[in-house]
N, C-alpha and C positions, 0 to 999 in steps of 0.2 A: 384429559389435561386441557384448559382451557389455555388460548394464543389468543396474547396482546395481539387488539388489532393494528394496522398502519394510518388511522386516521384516528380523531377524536370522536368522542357520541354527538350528535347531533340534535338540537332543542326538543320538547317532547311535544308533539303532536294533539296532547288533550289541556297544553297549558297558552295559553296568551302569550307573546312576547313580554319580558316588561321592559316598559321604558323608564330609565333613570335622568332623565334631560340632556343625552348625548346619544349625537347621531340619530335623529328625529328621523330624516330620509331613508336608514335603513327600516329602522323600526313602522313605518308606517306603511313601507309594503309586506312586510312581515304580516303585517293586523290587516292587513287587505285580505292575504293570499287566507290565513288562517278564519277570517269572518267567512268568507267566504265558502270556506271546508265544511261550514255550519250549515248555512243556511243561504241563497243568495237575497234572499227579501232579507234577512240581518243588515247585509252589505248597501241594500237597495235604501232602508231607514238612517243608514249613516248618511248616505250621500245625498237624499234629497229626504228627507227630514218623517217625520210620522206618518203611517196612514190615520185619517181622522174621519168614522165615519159621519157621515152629514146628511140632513132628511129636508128637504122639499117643503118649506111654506111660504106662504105668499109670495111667491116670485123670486124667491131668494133663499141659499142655503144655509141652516142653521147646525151646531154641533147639536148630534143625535142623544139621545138619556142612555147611557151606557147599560139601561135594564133593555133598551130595546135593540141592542147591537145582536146578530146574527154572530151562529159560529163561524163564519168566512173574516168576518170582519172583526170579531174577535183575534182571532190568529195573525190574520195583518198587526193588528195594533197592536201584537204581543213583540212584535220583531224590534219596537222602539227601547222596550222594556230590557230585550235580551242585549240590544247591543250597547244600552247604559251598561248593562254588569261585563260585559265584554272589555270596553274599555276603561273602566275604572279600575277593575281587576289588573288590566296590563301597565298601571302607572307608578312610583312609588308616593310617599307618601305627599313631599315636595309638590309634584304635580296634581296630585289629587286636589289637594285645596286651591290650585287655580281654577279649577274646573268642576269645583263640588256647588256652587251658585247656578250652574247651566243646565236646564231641564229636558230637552231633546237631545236624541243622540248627535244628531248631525251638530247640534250647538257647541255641543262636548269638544267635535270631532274638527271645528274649525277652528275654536278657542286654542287646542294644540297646535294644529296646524299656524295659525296668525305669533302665536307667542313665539314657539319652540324653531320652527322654516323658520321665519323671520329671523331672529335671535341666531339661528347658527348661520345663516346669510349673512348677516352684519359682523358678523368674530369672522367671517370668512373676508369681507370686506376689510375689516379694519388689519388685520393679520396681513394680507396682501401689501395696502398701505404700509405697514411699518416694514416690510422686507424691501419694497421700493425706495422706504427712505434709508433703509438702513445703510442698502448698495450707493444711495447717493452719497451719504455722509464718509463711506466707506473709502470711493475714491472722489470727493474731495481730502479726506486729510490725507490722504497719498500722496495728491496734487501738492499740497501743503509741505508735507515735508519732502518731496520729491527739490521744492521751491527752495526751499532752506539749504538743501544742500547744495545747491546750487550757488547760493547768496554767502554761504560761508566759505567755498570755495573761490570766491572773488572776493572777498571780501581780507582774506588771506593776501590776496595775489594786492592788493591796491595797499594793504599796510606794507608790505613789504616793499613794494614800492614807492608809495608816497612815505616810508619814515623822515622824520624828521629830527634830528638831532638836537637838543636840546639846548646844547649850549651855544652850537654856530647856528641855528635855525636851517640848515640846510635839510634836503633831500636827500635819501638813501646811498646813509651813514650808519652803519653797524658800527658798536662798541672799539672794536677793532682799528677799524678807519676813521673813528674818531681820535681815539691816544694816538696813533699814527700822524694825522694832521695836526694835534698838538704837539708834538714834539716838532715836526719840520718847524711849528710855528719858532717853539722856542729857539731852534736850533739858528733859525732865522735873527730874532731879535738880540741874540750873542754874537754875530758876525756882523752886524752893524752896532753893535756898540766897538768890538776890537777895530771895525774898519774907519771908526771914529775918533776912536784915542788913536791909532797909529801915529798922524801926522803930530801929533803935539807929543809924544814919547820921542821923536826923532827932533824935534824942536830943543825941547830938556838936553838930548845929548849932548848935541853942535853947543850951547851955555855951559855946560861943563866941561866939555874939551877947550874951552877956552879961557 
């Protein structure tokens, strides 16, 4: 009876990574470690570019006629060959055609590198930026309404105190204390009209008691 193991399988050993255009960093020491399982002259054609062999005339190196390349040098120049199919194979198809114009592996291998690093360095750049801004915008408008409440809280406190009543123009007069000081008023202007008739009602009398 076969037991589920405690871990997941692990990538397969006779296949390339592939890369889909995320997470370039992992994937390219993947294709390091794996070119390398191969061949280290594979690894060595990625990094510094073809062997080419070259023949001695007048004073100066020329490319050799590939009918007169040696098996040594044959097999070098085969390592440029293996790691184009290395890495093409590991791409999908998105990335293939950035890189299907580049003729040496190493050309291949930097055009990834310069796009893809590059490209998730700046998402990593610009990502940072907007978290920074986001914290700033975040607590200004805190600041913001932290302000408000604040301003409506006095703002409260100064209507209530500066009211101004409408019909006396006075200062902090509620409805209340206003028909209250209307009525004193009136009550006021009825004791000076009686305290004005009195003297001429007792005038009236004294002429008809007489």
């Amino acid at each position: 009876m076969d037991e589920k193991l405690p871990f997941e399988e692990g990538a397969s050993i006779n296949k390339p990574p592939l890369f889909c255009g995320l997470n370039y960093k992992y994937w390219k020491v993947r294709m390091k470690v794996f070119v390398e399982s191969i061949d280290q002259g594979i690894w060595d054609a990625i990094e510094n570019g073809p062997f080419i062999p070259k023949v001695e005339k007048g004073g100066s190196f020329t490319k050799k006629p590939w009918s007169q390349w040696t098996n040594e040098e044959s097999e070098k120049a085969k390592f440029d060959c293996i790691a184009k199919d290395i890495i093409t194979s590991a791409v999908n198809s998105n990335e293939f055609f950035r890189i299907s114009q580049c003729e040496p592996a190493k050309e291949i291998w930097v055009t990834l590198e310069v796009i893809d690093e590059g490209t998730n360095e700046n998402e990593e750049k610009v990502l940072n930026m907007f978290k920074k801004l986001r914290k700033f915008l975040k607590k200004r408008i805190s600041k913001r309404d932290s302000s408000k409440r604040y301003e409506n809280k006095n703002s409260v406190k100064v209507k209530t105190n500066n009211y101004a009543c409408l019909e006396y123009g006075e200062q902090g007069y509620t409805k209340a204390k206003r028909l209250k000081k209307k009525r004193r008023k009136e009550n006021q202007e009825k004791l000076a009209i009686m305290n004005h008739q009195a003297p001429l009602q007792v005038k009236l009398e004294k002429l008809i008691s007489v």
